[in-house]
Backbone as JSON Lines, residues from 0, in Angstrom:
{"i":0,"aa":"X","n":[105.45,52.74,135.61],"ca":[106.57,53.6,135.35],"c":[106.18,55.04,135.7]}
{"i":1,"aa":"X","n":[106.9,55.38,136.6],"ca":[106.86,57.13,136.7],"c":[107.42,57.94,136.11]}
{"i":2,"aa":"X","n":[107.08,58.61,135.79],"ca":[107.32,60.86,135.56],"c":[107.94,60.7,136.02]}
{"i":3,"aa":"X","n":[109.42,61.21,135.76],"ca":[110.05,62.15,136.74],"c":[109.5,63.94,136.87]}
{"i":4,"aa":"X","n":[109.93,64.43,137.6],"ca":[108.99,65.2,137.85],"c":[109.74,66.76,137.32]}
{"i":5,"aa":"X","n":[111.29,66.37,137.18],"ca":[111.79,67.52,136.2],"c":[111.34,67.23,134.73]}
{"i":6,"aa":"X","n":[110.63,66.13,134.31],"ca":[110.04,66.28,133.07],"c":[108.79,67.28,133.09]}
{"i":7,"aa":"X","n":[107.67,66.69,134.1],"ca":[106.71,67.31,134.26],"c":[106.86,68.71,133.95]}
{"i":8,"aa":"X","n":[107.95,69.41,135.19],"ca":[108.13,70.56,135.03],"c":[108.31,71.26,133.59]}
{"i":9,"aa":"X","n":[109.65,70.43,133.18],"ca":[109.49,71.22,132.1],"c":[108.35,71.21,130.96]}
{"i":10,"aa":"X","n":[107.53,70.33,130.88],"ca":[106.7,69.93,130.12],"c":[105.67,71.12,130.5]}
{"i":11,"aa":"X","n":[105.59,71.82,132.16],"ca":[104.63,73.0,132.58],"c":[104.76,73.87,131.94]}
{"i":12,"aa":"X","n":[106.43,74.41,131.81],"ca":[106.98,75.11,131.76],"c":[106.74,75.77,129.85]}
{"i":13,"aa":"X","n":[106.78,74.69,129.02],"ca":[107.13,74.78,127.82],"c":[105.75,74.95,127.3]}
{"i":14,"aa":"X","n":[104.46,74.5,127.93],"ca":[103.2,74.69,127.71],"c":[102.94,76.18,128.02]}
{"i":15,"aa":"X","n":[103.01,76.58,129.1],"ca":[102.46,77.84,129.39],"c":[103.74,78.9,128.74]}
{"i":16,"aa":"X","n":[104.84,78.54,128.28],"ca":[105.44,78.85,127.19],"c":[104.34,79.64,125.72]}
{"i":17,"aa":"X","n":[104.07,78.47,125.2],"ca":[103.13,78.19,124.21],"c":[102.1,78.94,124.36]}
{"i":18,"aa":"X","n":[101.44,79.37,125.88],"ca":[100.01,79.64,125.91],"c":[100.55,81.37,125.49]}
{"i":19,"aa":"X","n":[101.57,81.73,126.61],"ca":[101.66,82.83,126.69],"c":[102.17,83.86,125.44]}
{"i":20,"aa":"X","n":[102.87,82.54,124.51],"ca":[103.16,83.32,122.77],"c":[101.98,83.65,122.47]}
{"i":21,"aa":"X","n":[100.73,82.6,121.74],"ca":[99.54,82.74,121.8],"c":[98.88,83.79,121.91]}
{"i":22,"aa":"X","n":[99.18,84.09,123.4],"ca":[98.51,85.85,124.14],"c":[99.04,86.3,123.51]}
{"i":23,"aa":"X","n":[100.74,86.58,123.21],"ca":[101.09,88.12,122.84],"c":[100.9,88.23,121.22]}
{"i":24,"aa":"X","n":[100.77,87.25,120.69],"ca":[100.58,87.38,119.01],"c":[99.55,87.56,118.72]}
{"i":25,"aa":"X","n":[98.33,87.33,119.68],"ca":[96.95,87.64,119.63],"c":[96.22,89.16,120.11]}
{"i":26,"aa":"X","n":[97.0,89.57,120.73],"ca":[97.16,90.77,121.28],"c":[97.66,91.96,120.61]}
{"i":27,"aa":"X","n":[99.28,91.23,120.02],"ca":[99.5,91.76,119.07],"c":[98.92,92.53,117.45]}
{"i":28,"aa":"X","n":[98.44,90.96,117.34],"ca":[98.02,91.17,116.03],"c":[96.49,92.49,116.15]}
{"i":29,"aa":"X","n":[96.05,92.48,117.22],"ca":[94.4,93.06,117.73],"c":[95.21,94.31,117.49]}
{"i":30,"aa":"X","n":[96.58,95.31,117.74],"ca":[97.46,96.34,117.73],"c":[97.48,97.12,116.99]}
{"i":31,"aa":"X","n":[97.76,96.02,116.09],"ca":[98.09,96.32,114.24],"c":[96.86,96.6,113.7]}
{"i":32,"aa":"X","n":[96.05,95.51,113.93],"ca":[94.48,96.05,113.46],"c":[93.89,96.78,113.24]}
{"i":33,"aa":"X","n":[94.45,97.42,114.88],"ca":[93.41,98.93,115.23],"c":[94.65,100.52,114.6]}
{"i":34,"aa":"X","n":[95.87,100.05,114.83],"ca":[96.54,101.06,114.04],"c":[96.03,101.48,112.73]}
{"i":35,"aa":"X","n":[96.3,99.7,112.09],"ca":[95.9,99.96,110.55],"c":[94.45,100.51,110.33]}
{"i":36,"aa":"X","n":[93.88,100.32,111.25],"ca":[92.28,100.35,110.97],"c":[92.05,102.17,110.99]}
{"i":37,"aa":"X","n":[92.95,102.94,112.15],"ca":[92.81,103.9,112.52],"c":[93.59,104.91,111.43]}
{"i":38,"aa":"X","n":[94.87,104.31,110.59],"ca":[95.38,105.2,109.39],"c":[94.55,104.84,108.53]}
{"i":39,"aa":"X","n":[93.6,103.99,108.08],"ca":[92.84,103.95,107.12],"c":[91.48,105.05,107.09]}
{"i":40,"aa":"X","n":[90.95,104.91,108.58],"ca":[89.87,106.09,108.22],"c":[90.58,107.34,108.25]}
{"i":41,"aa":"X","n":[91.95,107.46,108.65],"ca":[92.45,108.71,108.11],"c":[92.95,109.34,107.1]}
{"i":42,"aa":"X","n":[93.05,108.12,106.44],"ca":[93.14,108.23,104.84],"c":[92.41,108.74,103.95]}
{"i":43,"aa":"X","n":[90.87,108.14,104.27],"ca":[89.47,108.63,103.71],"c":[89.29,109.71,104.16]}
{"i":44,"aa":"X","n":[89.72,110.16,105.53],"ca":[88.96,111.5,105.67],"c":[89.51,112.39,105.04]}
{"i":45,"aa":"X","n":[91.21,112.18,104.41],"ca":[92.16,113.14,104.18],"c":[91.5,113.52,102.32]}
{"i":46,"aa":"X","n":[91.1,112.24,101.78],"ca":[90.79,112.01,100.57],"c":[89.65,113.09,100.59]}
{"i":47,"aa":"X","n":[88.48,112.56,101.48],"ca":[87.55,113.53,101.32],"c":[87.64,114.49,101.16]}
{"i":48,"aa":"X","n":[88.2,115.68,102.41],"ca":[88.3,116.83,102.4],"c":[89.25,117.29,101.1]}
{"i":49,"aa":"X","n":[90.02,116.37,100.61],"ca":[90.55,117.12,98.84],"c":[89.68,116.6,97.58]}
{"i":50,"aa":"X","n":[88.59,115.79,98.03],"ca":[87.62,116.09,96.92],"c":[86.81,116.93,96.63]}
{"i":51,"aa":"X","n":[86.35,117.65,98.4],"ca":[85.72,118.47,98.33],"c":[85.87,119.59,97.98]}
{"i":52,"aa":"X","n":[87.29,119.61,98.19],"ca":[87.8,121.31,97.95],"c":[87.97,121.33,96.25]}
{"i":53,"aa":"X","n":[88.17,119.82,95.35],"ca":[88.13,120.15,94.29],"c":[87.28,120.33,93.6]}
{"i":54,"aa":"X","n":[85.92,119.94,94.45],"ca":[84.59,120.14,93.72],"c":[84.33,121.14,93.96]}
{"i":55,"aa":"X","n":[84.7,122.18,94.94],"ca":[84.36,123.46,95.24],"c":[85.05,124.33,94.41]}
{"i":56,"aa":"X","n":[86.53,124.14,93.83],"ca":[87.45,124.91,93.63],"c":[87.17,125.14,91.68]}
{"i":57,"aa":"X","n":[87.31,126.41,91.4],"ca":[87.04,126.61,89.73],"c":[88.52,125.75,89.25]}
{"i":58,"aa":"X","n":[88.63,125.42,88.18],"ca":[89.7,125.45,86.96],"c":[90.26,124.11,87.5]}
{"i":59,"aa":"X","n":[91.78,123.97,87.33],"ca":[92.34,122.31,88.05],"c":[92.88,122.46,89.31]}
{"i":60,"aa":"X","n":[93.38,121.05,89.68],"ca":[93.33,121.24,90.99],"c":[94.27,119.89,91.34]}
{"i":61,"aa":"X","n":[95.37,120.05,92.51],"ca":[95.41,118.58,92.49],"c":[96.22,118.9,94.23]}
{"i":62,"aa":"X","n":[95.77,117.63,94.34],"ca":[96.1,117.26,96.05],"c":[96.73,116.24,96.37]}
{"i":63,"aa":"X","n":[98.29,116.12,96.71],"ca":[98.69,114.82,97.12],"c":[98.69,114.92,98.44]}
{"i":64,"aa":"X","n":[98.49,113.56,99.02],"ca":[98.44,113.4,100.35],"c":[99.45,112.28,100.99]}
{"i":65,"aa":"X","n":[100.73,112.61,101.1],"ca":[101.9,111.67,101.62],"c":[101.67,110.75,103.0]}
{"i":66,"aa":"X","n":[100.97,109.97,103.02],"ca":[101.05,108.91,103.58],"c":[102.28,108.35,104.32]}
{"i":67,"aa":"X","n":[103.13,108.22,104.02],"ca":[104.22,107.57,104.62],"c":[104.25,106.17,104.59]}
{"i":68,"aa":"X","n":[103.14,105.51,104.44],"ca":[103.21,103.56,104.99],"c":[102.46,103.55,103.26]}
{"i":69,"aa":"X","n":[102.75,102.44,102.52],"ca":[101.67,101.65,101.58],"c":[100.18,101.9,101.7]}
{"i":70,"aa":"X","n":[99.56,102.12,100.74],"ca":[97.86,102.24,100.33],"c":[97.63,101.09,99.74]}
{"i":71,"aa":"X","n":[96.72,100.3,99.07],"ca":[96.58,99.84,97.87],"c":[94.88,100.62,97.67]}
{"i":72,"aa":"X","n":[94.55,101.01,96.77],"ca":[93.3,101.49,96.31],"c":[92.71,100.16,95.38]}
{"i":73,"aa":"X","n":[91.55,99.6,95.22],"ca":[91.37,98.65,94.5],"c":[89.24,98.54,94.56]}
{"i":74,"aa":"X","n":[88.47,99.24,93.88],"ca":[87.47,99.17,93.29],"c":[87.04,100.12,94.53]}
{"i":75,"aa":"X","n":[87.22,101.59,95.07],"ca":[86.76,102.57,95.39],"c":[87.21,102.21,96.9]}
{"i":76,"aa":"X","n":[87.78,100.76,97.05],"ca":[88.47,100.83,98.44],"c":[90.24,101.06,98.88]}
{"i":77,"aa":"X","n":[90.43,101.4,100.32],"ca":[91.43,102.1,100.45],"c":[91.88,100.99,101.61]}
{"i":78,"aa":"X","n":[93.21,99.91,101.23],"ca":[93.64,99.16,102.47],"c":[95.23,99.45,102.94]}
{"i":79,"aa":"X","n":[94.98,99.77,103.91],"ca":[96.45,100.31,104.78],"c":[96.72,99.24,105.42]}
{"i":80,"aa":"X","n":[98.19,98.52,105.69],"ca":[99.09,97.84,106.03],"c":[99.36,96.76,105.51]}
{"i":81,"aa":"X","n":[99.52,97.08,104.22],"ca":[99.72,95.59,103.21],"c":[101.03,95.1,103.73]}
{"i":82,"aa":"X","n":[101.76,95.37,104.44],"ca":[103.34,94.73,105.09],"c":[103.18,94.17,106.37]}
{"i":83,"aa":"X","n":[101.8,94.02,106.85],"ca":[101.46,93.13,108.1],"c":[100.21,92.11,107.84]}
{"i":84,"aa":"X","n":[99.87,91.83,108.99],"ca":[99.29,90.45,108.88],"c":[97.39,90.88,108.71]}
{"i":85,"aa":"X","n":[97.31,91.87,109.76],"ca":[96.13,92.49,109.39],"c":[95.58,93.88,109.17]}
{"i":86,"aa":"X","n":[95.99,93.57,107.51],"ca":[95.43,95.0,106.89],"c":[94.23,95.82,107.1]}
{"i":87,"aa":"X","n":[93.34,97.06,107.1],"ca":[92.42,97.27,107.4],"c":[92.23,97.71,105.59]}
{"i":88,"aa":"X","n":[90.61,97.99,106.08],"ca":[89.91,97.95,104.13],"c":[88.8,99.39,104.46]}
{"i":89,"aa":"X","n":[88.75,100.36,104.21],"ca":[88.05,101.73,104.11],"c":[87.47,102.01,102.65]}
{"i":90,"aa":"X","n":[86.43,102.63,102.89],"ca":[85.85,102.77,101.43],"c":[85.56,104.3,101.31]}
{"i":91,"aa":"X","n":[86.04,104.1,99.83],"ca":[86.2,106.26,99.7],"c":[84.9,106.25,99.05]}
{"i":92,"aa":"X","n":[84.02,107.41,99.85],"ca":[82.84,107.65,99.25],"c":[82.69,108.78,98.18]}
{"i":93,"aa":"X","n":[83.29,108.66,96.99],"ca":[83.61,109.6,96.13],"c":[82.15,109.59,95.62]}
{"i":94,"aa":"X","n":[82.28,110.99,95.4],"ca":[80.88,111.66,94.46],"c":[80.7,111.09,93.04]}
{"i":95,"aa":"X","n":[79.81,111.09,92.34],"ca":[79.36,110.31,91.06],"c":[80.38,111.32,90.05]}
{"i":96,"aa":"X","n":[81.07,110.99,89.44],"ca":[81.72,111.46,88.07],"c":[82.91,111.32,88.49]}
{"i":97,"aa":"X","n":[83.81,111.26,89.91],"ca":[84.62,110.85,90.41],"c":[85.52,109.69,89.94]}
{"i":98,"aa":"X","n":[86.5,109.37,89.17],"ca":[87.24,107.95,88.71],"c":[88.04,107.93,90.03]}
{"i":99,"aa":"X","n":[87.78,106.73,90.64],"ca":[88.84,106.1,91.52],"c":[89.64,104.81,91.06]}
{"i":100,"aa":"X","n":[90.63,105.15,90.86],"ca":[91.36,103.85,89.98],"c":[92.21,102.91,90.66]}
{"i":101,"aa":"X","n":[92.08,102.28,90.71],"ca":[93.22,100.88,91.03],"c":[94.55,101.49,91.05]}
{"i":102,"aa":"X","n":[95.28,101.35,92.18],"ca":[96.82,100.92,92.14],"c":[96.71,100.88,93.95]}
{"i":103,"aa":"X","n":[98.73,101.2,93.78],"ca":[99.59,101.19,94.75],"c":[100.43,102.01,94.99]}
{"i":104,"aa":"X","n":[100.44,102.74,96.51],"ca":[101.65,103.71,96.8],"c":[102.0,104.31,97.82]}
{"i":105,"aa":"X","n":[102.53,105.26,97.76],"ca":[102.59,106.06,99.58],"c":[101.9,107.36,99.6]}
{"i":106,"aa":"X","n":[101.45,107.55,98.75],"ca":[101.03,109.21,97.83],"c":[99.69,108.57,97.5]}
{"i":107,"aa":"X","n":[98.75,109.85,97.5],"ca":[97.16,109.25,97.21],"c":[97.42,110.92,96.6]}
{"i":108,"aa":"X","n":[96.7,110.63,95.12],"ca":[96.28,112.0,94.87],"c":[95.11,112.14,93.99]}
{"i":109,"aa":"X","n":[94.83,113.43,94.29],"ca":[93.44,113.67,93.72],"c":[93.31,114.81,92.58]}
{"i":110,"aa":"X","n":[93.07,114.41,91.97],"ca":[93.3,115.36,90.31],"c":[92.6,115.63,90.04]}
{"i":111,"aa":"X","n":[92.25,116.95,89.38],"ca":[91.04,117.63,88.97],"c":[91.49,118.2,87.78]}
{"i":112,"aa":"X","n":[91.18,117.88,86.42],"ca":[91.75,118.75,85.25],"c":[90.23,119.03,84.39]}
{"i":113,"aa":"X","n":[90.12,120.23,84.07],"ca":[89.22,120.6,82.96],"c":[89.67,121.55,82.08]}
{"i":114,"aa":"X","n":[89.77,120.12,81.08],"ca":[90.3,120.16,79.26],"c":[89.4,121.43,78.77]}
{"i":115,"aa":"X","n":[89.63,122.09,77.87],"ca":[89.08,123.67,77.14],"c":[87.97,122.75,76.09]}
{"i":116,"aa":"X","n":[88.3,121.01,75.64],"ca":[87.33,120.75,74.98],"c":[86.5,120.17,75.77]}
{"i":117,"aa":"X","n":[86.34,120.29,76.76],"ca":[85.4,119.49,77.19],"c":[84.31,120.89,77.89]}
{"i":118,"aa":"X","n":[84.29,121.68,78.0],"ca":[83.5,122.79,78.62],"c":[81.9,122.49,77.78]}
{"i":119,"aa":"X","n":[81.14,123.29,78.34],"ca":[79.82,122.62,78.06],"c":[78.79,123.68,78.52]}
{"i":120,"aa":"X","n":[77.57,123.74,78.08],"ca":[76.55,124.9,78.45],"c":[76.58,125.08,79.64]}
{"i":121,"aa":"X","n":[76.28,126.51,80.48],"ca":[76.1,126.6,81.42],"c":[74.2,126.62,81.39]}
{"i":122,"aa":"X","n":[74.15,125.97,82.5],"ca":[72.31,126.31,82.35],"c":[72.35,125.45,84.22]}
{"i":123,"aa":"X","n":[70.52,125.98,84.71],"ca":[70.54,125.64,85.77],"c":[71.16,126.2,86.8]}
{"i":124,"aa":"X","n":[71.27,126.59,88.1],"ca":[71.92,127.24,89.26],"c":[73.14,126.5,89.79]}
{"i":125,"aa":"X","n":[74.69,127.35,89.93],"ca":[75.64,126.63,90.13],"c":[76.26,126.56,91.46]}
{"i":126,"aa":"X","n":[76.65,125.6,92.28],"ca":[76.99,125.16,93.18],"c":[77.96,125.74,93.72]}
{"i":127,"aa":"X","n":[78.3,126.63,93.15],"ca":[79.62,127.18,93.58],"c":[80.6,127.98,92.37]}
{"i":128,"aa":"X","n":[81.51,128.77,92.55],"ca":[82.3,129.47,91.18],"c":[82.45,128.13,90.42]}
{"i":129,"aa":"X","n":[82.87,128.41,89.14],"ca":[82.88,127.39,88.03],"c":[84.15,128.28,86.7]}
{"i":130,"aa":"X","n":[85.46,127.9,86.26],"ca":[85.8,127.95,85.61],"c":[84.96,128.23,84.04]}
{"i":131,"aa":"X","n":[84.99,129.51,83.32],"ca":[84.36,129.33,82.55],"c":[84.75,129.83,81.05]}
{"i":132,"aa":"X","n":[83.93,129.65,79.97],"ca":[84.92,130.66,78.52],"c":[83.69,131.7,78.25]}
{"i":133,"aa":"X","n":[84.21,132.65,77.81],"ca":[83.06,133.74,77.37],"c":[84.23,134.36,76.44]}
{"i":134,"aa":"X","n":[83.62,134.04,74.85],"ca":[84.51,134.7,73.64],"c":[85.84,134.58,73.6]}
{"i":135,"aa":"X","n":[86.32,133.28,74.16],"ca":[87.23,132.57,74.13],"c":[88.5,133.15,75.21]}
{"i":136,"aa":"X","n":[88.03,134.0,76.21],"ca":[88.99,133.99,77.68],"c":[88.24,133.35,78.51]}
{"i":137,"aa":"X","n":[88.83,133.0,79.79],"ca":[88.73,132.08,81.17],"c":[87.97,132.97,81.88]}
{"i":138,"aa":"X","n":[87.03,132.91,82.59],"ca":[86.16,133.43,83.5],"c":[86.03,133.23,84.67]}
{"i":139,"aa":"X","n":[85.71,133.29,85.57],"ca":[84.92,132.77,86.59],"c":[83.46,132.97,86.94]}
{"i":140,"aa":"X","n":[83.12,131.74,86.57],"ca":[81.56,131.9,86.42],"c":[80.64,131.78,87.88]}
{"i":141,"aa":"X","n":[79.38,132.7,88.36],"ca":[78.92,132.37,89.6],"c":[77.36,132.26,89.09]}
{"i":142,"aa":"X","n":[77.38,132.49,87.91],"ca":[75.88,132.74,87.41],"c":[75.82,132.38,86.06]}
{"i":143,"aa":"X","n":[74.78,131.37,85.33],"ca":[74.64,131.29,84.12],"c":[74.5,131.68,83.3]}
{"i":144,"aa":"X","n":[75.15,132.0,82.17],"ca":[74.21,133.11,80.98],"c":[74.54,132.02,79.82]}
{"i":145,"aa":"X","n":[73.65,132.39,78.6],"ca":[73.74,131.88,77.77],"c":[74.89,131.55,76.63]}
{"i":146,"aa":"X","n":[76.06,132.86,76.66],"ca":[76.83,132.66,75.84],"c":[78.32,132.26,76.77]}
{"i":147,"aa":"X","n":[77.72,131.66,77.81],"ca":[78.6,131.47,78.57],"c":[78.92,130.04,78.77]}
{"i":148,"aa":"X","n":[80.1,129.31,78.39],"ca":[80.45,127.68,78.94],"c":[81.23,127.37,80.07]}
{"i":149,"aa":"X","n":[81.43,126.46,80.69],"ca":[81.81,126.51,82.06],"c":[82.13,124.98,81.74]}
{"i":150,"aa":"X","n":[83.01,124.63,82.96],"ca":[84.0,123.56,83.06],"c":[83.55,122.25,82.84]}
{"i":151,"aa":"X","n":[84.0,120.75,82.81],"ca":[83.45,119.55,83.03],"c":[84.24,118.76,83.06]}
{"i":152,"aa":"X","n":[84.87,119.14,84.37],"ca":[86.38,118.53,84.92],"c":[86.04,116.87,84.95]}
{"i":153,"aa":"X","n":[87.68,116.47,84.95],"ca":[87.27,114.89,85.29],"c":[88.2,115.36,86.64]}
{"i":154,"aa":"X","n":[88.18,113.96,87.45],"ca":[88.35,114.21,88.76],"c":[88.74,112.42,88.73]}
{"i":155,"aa":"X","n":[90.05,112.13,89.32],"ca":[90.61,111.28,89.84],"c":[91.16,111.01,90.96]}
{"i":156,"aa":"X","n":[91.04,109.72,91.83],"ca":[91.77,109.8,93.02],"c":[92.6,108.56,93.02]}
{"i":157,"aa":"X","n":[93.82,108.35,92.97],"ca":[95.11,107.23,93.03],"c":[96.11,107.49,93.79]}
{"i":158,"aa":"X","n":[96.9,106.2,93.47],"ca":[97.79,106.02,94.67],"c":[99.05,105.9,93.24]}
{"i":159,"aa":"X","n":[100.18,106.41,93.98],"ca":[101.38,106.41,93.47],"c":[102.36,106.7,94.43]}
């Protein structure tokens, strides 16, 4: 029994069909990857530079950074394109005293608050100005003295 040969055909036809979806969803998907992959380290870098400025900066401080697409933040990592197939995963290298907390959002922000009870001896050489109390007004501290207390901000970075 023979093929006819308009089967064949179409049988060519419907294969290299198949091959050529294949390519573009594979291709595709490699697209998304590198997009997502490429708003994610821009995410971190954006994070960074507002941690830094809050570790530099005296008193509170806060930095949102509007995103536009979904974050999820989840144990100090940062994954952009949770609405496609392949998300990318970045890790925020936050400084030690830093809380990076779990959630979800389009907004990443970075909070810097230092409470009046939480201030604490100044001692040792300081890194930079420092919010401070001397006889119970606000200072700005660049140098230690003894009757002098200075800040001990907490510092958060989330998504909302």
């Amino acid at each position: 029994m023979e093929i006819p040969a308009v089967v064949l055909l179409y049988a060519a036809l419907l294969a290299g069909a198949v091959a050529s979806l294949f390519y573009v969803f594979t291709v595709y998907d490699g697209a998304v990857y590198s997009i997502n992959s490429h708003a994610c380290r821009e995410a971190t870098y954006l994070v960074q530079i507002a941690l830094q400025r809050a570790l530099k900066e005296p008193g509170n401080y806060t930095a949102k950074i509007n995103l536009y697409y979904p974050v999820k933040i989840t144990g100090g990592e940062i994954t952009v394109g949770l609405d496609t197939r392949n998300p990318a995963t970045c890790r925020i290298n936050a400084p030690q005293g830093v809380d990076v907390l779990d959630s979800t959002g389009t907004i990443i922000i970075v909070e810097k608050v230092a409470h009046t009870s939480e201030f604490g001896e100044c001692t040792g050489k300081l890194d930079g100005p420092r919010l401070g109390m001397k006889d119970g007004k606000y200072i700005i501290v660049t140098q230690c003295s003894p009757d002098v207390q200075i800040e001990r901000p907490q510092i958060r970075v989330y998504a909302s």
